[in-house]
Structures are given as structure tokens and as C-alpha cells.
C-alpha positions, 0 to 999 in steps of 0.5 A, a space after each residue: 582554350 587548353 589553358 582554360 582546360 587545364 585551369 578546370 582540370 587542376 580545380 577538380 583535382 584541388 578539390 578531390 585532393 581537399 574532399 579526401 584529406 577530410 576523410 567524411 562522406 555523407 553519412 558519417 558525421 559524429 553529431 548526426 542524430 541516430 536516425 536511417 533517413 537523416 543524411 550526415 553533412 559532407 564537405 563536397 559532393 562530386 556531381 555524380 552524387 547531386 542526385 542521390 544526395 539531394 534526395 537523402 537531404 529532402 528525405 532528411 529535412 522531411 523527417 525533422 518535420 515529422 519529428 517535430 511539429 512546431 506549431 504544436 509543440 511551441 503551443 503546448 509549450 506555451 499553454 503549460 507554462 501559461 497556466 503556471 505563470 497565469 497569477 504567480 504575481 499575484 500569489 507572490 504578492 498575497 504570500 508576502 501579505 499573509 506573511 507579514 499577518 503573522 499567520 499559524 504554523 499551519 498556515 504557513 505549511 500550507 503556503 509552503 505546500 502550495 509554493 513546493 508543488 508549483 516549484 516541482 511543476 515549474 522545474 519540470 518545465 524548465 528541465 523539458 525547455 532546456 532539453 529542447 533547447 539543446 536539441 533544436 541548437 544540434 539540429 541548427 549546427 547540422 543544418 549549418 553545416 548542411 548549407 555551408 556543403 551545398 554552398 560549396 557544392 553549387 560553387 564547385 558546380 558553377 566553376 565546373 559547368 556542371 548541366 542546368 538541371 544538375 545546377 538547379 537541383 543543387 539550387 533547389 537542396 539550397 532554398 529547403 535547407 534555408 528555410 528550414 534552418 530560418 524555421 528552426 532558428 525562430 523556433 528555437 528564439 520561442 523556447 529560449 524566450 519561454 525558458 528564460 521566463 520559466 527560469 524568473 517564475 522558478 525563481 520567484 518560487 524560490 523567493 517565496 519559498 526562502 520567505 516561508 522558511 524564514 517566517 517558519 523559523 521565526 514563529 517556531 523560535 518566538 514562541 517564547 517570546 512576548 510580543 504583546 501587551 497582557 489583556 488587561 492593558 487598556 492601550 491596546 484596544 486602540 485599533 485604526 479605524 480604516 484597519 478592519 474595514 480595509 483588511 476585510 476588503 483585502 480578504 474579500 477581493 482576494 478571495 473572489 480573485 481565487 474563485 474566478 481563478 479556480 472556477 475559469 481555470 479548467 487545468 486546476 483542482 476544480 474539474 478533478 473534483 467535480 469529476 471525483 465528487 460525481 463518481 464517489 457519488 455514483 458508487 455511494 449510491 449503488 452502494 447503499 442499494 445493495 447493503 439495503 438487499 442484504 440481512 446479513 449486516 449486523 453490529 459493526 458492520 452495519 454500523 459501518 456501512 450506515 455512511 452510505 446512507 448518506 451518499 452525498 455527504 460522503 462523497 462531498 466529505 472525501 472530495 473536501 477533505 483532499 481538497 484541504 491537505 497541504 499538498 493540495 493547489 486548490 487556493 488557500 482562501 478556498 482551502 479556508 472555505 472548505 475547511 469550513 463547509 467539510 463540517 456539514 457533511 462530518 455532523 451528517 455523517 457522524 449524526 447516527 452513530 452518536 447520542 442525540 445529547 451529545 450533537 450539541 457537543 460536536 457542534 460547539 467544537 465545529 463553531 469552534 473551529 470555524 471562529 479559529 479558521 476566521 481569525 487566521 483569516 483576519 490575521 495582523 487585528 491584534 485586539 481581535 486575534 487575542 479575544 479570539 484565541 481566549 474565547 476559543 480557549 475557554 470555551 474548549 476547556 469548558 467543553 472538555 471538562 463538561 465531557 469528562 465529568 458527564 461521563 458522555 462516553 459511556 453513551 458511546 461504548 456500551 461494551 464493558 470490554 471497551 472500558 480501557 479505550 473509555 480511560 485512553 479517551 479520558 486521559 486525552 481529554 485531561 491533556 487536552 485541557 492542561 494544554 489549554 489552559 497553558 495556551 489560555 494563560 499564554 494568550 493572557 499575558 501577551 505570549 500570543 504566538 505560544 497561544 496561536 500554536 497551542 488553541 488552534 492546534 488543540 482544537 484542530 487536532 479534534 476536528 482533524 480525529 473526527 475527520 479521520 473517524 469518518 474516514 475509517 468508517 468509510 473505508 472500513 465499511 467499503 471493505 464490508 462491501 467490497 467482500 459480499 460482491 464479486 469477485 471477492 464473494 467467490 474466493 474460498 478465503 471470504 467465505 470461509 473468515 470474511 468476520 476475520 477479514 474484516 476485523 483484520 482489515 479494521 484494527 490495521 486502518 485503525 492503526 493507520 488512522 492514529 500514525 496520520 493523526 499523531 504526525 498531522 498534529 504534531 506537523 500542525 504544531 511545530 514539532 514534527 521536524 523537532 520530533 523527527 530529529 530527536 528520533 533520528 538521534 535516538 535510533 542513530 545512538 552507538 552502542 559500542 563494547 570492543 569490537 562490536 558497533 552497533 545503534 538501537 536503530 540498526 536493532 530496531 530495524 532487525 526486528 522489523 525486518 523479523 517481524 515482517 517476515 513472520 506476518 507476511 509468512 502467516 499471510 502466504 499460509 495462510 492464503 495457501 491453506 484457505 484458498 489455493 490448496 482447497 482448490 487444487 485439491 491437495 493432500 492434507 499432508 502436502 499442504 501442511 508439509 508446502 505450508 511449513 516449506 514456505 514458512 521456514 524459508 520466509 523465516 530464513 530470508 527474513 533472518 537474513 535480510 534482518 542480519 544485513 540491516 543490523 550490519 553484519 557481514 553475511 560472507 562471514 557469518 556463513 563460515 561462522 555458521 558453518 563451524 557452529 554447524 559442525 559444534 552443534 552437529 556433535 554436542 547436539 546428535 539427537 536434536 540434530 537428527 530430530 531435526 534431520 527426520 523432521 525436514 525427511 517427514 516434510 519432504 518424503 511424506 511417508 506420514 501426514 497431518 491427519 494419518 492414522 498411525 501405530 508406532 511403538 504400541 502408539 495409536 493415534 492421528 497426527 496433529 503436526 509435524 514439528 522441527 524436533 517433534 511431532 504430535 499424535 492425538 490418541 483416541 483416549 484425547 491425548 496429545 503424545 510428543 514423539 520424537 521426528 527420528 522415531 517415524 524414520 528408524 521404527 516401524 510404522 504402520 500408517 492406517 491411512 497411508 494410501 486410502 481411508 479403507 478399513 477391514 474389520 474381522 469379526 471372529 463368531 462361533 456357533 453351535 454344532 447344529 448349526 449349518 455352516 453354509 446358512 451361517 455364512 449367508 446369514 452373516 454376510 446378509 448382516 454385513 450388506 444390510 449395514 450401509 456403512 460396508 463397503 460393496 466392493 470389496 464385497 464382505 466375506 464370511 470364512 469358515 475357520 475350523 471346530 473349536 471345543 465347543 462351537 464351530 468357528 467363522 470370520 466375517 470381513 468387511 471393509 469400510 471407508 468411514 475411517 473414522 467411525 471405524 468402532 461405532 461400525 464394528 459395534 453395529 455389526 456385533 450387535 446385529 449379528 446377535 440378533 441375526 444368530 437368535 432370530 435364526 434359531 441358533 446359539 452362541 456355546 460357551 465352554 461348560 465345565 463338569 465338576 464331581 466332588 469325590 467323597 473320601 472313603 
């Protein structure tokens, strides 16, 4: 009995001996997640600590549950994946078909697009995978260590003889580690199994990706490159009989594959769409009820909003025309179809703002252009492409040239004004037609992929101008809205300059609209990358002469950055003078002096920063700056000190824009407060240069300093017979009944003395008509003349005697 004593006495004591040399306790592992209620794994728990423990492992196990419901995120997990994974195989396999049909550059960059947004979505769920991937194989490594802990513990407590209850705690801490860790374990077995086939599908992407390139490359490089036979060979014309047929059926079953695709699968473009199409609708239709309620429209801007009386067209225009962008998923042989149907809402919506004879026009280039998109359809009928490409070409030049000669533009541009945007518009026709005929020649002589690039991409290029057009119409005529409703109808800014606005905002969405035009054509012909590269050389080239580095790019970048701080300076004076200082009520010399505030330091910055982009050190051009201020300081006192009185008249005020001031013999109102000078407008209309240091050391009198009143002091002088009392009253009589004097002060009449020949008064009067101060003074003149003679009295004027003596 004492030896089984002892024996459980040297066990208990082996195993504190163990518990202290691993110097853990529950709580403290390193790979614990930070988390209050998660237990950290420890070696052994003493009996004492069954209780707690087990407490804190349940609390810790139920925390892992909440943090992640497995049931909820395996679906999700597996649903997102699905919906990229639904048809990859099948895409794999058409992009490989149209590959080998030797589609159009165009073509091409649209599978690319399509193949790089699935790519970036892939990837993205392969990153989230991966992350809880490591997270559930932490969680597995701490569960691990848990059970391994209380396996030694329900050991260490069965040799102990620890009580039932203690034992079967223990027991039970064992059973929910288990299960959960088994739980956890085939969750984690279901991400790895997603993952893996998440990294195949990425990496198909990249397969398709590396053939797309490889098919960009060789069209690009074989455009020189004769690959067919000239027109007029007759072997040529042989075509299998199966091959149309069978190419047709190849289109079709892969075109009603995609629209079962796009309108089953609920998480692609199709419910966007929709959803877009119904709320451009929704806000077309109250559009057009409210211009129809408005009188104020005319010229261009009724011109403009004259798209909203189609509401539907517009809405459907806007939705196809994403829809057909490169970057959009909608299937490629349904992007083909709407790049057809967008031409009826384009003929709608184009139809008002064009002459009637030109229509037929426009509807010759939209057939055009839908035999173009047909042929890329059937692309690999060789016979058929090439007839294709020839019809197109022809009929493009015949249609160019029938434009140029008929003079149809003018129908267009009535303004005079407009006749330099006419001749633009011309030239863009003559070079439309020498690439035509190039490509004609081209598709001739059996150079068809020089032809694929050049005839679609011509006429692609007018269609995409027309899209665009429509696109500015839309949105220049929304902007024409969007002023004459609330809440932009109640800023001052609006009111006050919308024609401007609108002007403005136009001549920047037309400027858009070419940049998007130049670079869509360029990118649908090949040459973007080509152009972009060439460019960037060019920007890149290094100017150096000693010391000095530097590229035109580095240049062009400092003028930007210039230029850009002189816009966004007008903007920001402009907003303040035109809406925030009206509505503050602010001074106009204060708003003038902020304005010009704003302005030199917007300059100042934008200097700077244009400086840091041109490559110079700024620490250094500051003592460089500092040394030139003390040259310029003494070669240059008077500018300098202009330029010193300028920044004290800006921050001091003691003159403004707008005051009526005196200096020097000067009289006249202050125009603007310059760096080196200021301009005074006299009253005679002219504009007086006056240096900045002039208003600092001389004196000024500044008329409208405080306030806008102005005394008068008219001298008058009447006969002798005349009571001084009814005098003063009768003048002061005259003074209130002008309703330009002021009340209060009251007008004053003031006996002055007795001159030679008439006794002397002064009458005051004040004015806030500060302005009309000479048109009042002379009102008062004349009715104190009439108000004297009625009154029976008279102005003496000095009489002179003369005697002539005879000489005797």
C-alpha cells in the first residue's frame, strides 16, 4: 500500500517536473488566433484546472463555429466557382475554333478581353481558397495539439484516480474536440478539392490566353504577307460542299448555347442589363416630360435633349453599347448580335438631327457594317470572305465619294462659322477612301489579312463615330437637365452662367469623345500597342548638354502640371466669386483679395509640383531661390517693393475693388489690384496704371472706404432783401423734397456771412447714391434756382460802375 503511494506521489511529481520545463500554460501559445474567448493548447492540466479549462475549450470550440459556418461558406464557395467553371470547356474549345478561322484583330481583342476578366475573377477565387485553406490547416494544428493535451490529461487522471465526475469532464472536452477537429478536417479536404480545380480553370485561362496572343502576333506580323491566291484565279472558287453547311451549323449550335448560357445563368450580364435598360428607361421618360414643360429650350439645346423623345431607343442604346465593349462577359456571338441590333436605336435616335436625303446614307453604312460583322461570323470561307471584303470596300469608296462630291455636309452645318469643322470632316473622308482603296487593292491581290485590317476597321471606325455622337448627344443633353432641375437650378453659379456651363461642359465631352474614338481605332486596327510604344519613346528621348538631363516627356509633364493648376485655379475663383461669396455676403475687395489669394497660391503649387515631375531637386532650387531673391531684392527695389505693396493691399485692404479713391490729383474707382500695379478707371473712361507703392506711402483718400455716403455742400448767395431764416428753410425744403438725400443725416442749411453783394449760405446734404453723386448735385442746383425765382428772391452778381473823365 505504501509503495503504491509513493509510485502515484513520484507520477504526479514527474509530471509537474515535465509541465514546468515546458514553461506553457493555457493561453499562452504562439499560434493561438488573437481571439479573448480561444484557449491556447497547454502540455498538462493539473486537476484543480479540469473545470476551468474545459470550460474555456467549449467556449473556444463554439467561437470557431460561429467564426465560420461551414455549411454556408463551402456553398458559397462552390456556387461562385461554379458559375465560372459552368462552361470554361466549352469557351476553351470555341476560342480555339475561332482561332483557327483567322479572325480580325478586333475579334481577337474581344476574346482576350473576355478570357482576362474571367482570369482576374478566377484568380481572385483561387487568392480567397488559398487563405482559407491556411486558416482552416492553423485551426486544424491547434485542434491537434488541444486533443494530444487532454489525452494526456484523462491519462494523467485515470493514473491519478482523479473522481468520476472529474474524469468524464475530461472524457466529454475529448468527444467535442474530436468531432470538430473530424468536422474541420473534411471541410478543409472540400476547399482543397475546390482549389485545386480552381487552379486547372486558371490555368486553362492562361492557356487561352498565351493562344490569343500568339494568334494577335501573327496577324499583326502577317499583314504583309500574301496568303491567298489574286481574285481572278479561277482555282480558288472551289469550296467543299459540306463546308458552308457545316460552318453554319457550327455557328448556330454555338450561338444557341450562349443564349441559353445568358439567359439561364442569373449571375451574368443579362439581369444587369435588364435591370439597367429599365431604369435609363425610367429616367428618359421623366426626362422628356419635363423638357416638354419647359419654353426656354432652343438651339442646341433643344437640339440635344430631342434624344429623350425617343426614351426607349435611348435606353436600349446605352445598355447595347456596354454590352459590346471589350470588357464586357456578355458571349461573344451575342456581343456579334448586338452589334447589329444597336443600329436600330442609332438610325432612331440620329434620324432628327439629320436631313432626310442624307438617311439612305446612314443606312448603306449600317448594312455595311452588319455584312462586315457576318462575315467575321463566318470566318475560314475563304471565297466568301474575300467577296465580302471587296463588296464592302467598294461600296464604302462609292459611298465616301458620293458624300464629298454632293456637298451633303452643308445640309448638316448651316452656320458659316462651322465651314473649318466642314473642311476637317472632308479631309476625313479623303483619308478614309485612300485607305479604302488600299485595302480594295489589297483584298485584290490576295493580301487578305492587310484587307481584314483595313475595310473593317474603316468601317468600324464610322459606326464606332456615330456611336460615339450619340453618346455626346445623350449626355450633353442630360447635363441640359440636370441644370434646370433641383438642386442645381438653386445655385447661384446656374443661374447666372448655365448657357456657359453648358457650352463648357460640351466642348470637354467633345474632346472626350475624340481621345475614346482615336484610341478605339487605333486598338481595333493593331497599331495602338505600336502607337503607345512609339510614344513612349518619344517622351522618353534625353535631352542632355552638360550637366543638365532632361526628356520632352519630363517638359511635357511640367506643362501639364501648369496648365492644370491655371484650370483648376479659374474653376476654384471662379465657384468662389459666383457662388460662395454672393452668398456670404462678402465685401467686393475681400472677394477679389481671397480670389487673387487662391490663385497665386494654386500657381505656386502647381509650379512646384510641375518642377518635382521635370526632375529637380526641390531642397536645392529653395537656396537657389533664396540667393536669387537677394539678387533680385537689390537689382530690382521698386519691382520688388511694387510687388511687397501689392501682397500688403491684398492682405491689409486699405483699398478695394470697386472704392472710389484720390491719390496724387488722381479720382477714379479701382478696377484690380495687380502683382506690380494697380488699375483706376477715371470718370473721364480712362484706365491709369498706378504703381502698388504709390497707395502705401502717399496719401489716399479712399471715398468708399467705410460706406457709400457722400456729402454735398452747395455754396448759394442771395440778395440782401432777403430773410436769412426763409432762405434756410426754403433750401432745406429743396433738399428733402429730392428723394435721393439722405434723411438722416438730415440735410442742413448754414448761414455763412455777407459777401460784397449778397449774403452767403451752404446747404449739406448726403447721399448713398454714391454713384450718381454728379447727376444728384445737379438736380439740387437746378431746383434751388427755380425754388429762389419762385420765391421772389434773386441771385446779385457783382456790378461794376465805370466813369470816363474827360481830360480838360
Amino acid at each position: 500500500m505504501h509503495i503504491a503511494k509513493r509510485a502515484l506521489t513520484g507520477t504526479l511529481f514527474i509530471c509537474l517536473l515535465f509541465a514546468a520545463s515546458e514553461n506553457r500554460s493555457f493561453g499562452q501559445t504562439p499560434e493561438t488566433p488573437q481571439d479573448s474567448s480561444e484557449p491556447a493548447p497547454p502540455v498538462d492540466i493539473s486537476m484543480a484546472e479540469v473545470a476551468g479549462k474545459s470550460s474555456e475549450v467549449i467556449k473556444f470550440l463554439t467561437a470557431l463555429f460561429e467564426r465560420f459556418d461551414l455549411n454556408r461558406d463551402v456553398e458559397k464557395i462552390r456556387a461562385s466557382f461554379n458559375t465560372l467553371d459552368m462552361d470554361i470547356d466549352t469557351e476553351l474549345s470555341d476560342t480555339m475554333k475561332s482561332l483557327q478561322r483567322q479572325p480580325t484583330l478586333a475579334d481577337i481583342q474581344s476574346q482576350q478581353a473576355f478570357w482576362k476578366s474571367k482570369q482576374l475573377k478566377i484568380a481572385a477565387e483561387l487568392k480567397s481558397l488559398t487563405k482559407q485553406s491556411v486558416d482552416l490547416q492553423e485551426i486544424l494544428d491547434k485542434l491537434s495539439i488541444l486533443l494530444k493535451t487532454w489525452n494526456r490529461t484523462h491519462h494523467a487522471a485515470a493514473v491519478s484516480q482523479a473522481p468520476e465526475s472529474t474524469r468524464q469532464q475530461i472524457q466529454t472536452v475529448l468527444d467535442a474536440i474530436w468531432v470538430k477537429q473530424e468536422t474541420f478536417r473534411a471541410y478543409h479536404i472540400e476547399v482543397l478539392t475546390l482549389q485545386s480545380r480552381v487552379s486547372e480553370a486558371l490555368a486553362k485561362c492562361d492557356i487561352s490566353l498565351s493562344r490569343i496572343a500568339q494568334a494577335q502576333q501573327g496577324t499583326v506580323a502577317g499583314i504583309m504577307k500574301r496568303e491567298r491566291p489574286p481574285i481572278w484565279r479561277i482555282e480558288q472558287l472551289a469550296i467543299p460542299e459540306t463546308f458552308l453547311s457545316t460552318r453554319i451549323s457550327e455557328i448556330y449550335l454555338s450561338f444557341r448555347s450562349e443564349i441559353r448560357q445568358y439567359f439561364q445563368d442569373s449571375s451574368r450580364e443579362m439581369p444587369l442589363q435588364l435591370t439597367l435598360f429599365a431604369l435609363l428607361t425610367g429616367i428618359s421618360l421623366w426626362a422628356r416630360r419635363l423638357m416638354n414643360q419647359w419654353t426656354d429650350l432652343s438651339g442646341k439645346k433643344a437640339s440635344l435633349v430631342t434624344v429623350f423623345q425617343r426614351p426607349f431607343s435611348a435606353a436600349i442604346f446605352i445598355v447595347w453599347f456596354i454590352a459590346i465593349r471589350y470588357t464586357s462577359p456578355t458571349p461573344f456571338l451575342i456581343k456579334q448580335l448586338f452589334s447589329i441590333l444597336i443600329l436600330i436605336p442609332i438610325i432612331r435616335l440620329i434620324q432628327p438631327v439629320i436631313p432626310a436625303g442624307m438617311m439612305i446614307r446612314i443606312y448603306a453604312i449600317c448594312a455595311l457594317y452588319s455584312a462586315d460583322i457576318v462575315r467575321g461570323v463566318l470566318g475560314g470561307i475563304e471565297m466568301i470572305e474575300q467577296a465580302l471584303l471587296l463588296t464592302e470596300g467598294l461600296t464604302g469608296i462609292v459611298l465616301l465619294w458620293w458624300w464629298l462630291v454632293s456637298r451633303s455636309l452643308e445640309q448638316v452645318v448651316d452656320n458659316k462659322a462651322d465651314s473649318g469643322t466642314i473642311k476637317l470632316i472632308e479631309w476625313g473622308y479623303r483619308i478614309a477612301i485612300f485607305y479604302l482603296g488600299v485595302g480594295l487593292v489589297a483584298v485584290t491581290i490576295g493580301y487578305t489579312n492587310l484587307g481584314r485590317i483595313i475595310i473593317p476597321g474603316t468601317i468600324s471606325a464610322i459606326i464606332l463615330a456615330l456611336e460615339i455622337y450619340l453618346c455626346v448627344r445623350i449626355l450633353g443633353g442630360a447635363v441640359s437637365i440636370a441644370l434646370r432641375i433641383r438642386p442645381l437650378r438653386m445655385l447661384l453659379i446656374v443661374n447666372r452662367h448655365r448657357d456657359l456651363l453648358e457650352n463648357r461642359i460640351y466642348l470637354l465631352f467633345i474632346g472626350l469623345a475624340i481621345i475614346a474614338w482615336t484610341i478605339r481605332t487605333l486598338d481595333h486596327v493593331g497599331l495602338l500597342s505600336t502607337v503607345a510604344s512609339m510614344g513612349m519613346a518619344v517622351l522618353n528621348t534625353k535631352m542632355e548638354k552638360g550637366a543638365i538631363s532632361i526628356s520632352i516627356g519630363d517638359i511635357l509633364a511640367f506643362g501639364v502640371a501648369i496648365f492644370a493648376s491655371y484650370i483648376l485655379s479659374r474653376l476654384i475663383c471662379f465657384a468662389l466669386q459666383e457662388e460662395v461669396f454672393p452668398r456670404g455676403n462678402v465685401p467686393m475687395g475681400t472677394a477679389y483679395a481671397s480670389s487673387r489669394l487662391f490663385h497665386y497660391t494654386i500657381m505656386s503649387l502647381g509650379f512646384a509640383i510641375g518642377l518635382g515631375l521635370l526632375g529637380v531637386d526641390l531642397t536645392k532650387i529653395s537656396i537657389m531661390a533664396g540667393a536669387l531673391g537677394v539678387g533680385i531684392g537689390f537689382g530690382l527695389q521698386s519691382v520688388v517693393n511694387n510687388f511687397v505693396c501689392g501682397l500688403i493691399l491684398l492682405f491689409e485692404r486699405p483699398i478695394h475693388v470697386g472704392d472710389l479713391i484720390e491719390v496724387g490729383g488722381l479720382l477714379g474707382t479701382v478696377r484690380q489690384i495687380g502683382f506690380r500695379a494697380s488699375a483706376v478707371r477715371t470718370q473721364q473712361g480712362a484706365d491709369i496704371i498706378v504703381p502698388n507703392a504709390q497707395f502705401i506711402t502717399a496719401n489716399v483718400t479712399n471715398w468708399t472706404y467705410s460706406d457709400k455716403l457722400r456729402r454735398m455742400d452747395l455754396p448759394i448767395g442771395v440778395n440782401y432783401a432777403s430773410s436769412p431764416n426763409r432762405v434756410i428753410e426754403l433750401l432745406e425744403a429743396v433738399a428733402h423734397a429730392n428723394p435721393n438725400i439722405k434723411r438722416n443725416p438730415k440735410p442742413i442749411c448754414l448761414f455763412i456771412g455777407y459777401g460784397d453783394s449778397s449774403i452767403n449760405f451752404e446747404l449739406r446734404a448726403w447721399t448713398d447714391h454714391f454713384a450718381d453723386y454728379p447727376r444728384i448735385r445737379s438736380e439740387l442746383n437746378s431746383a434751388i434756382y427755380d425754388a429762389v425765382h419762385t420765391a421772389e428772391m434773386s441771385f446779385p452778381f457783382p456790378q461794376r460802375e465805370i466813369r470816363i473823365l474827360k481830360a480838360t
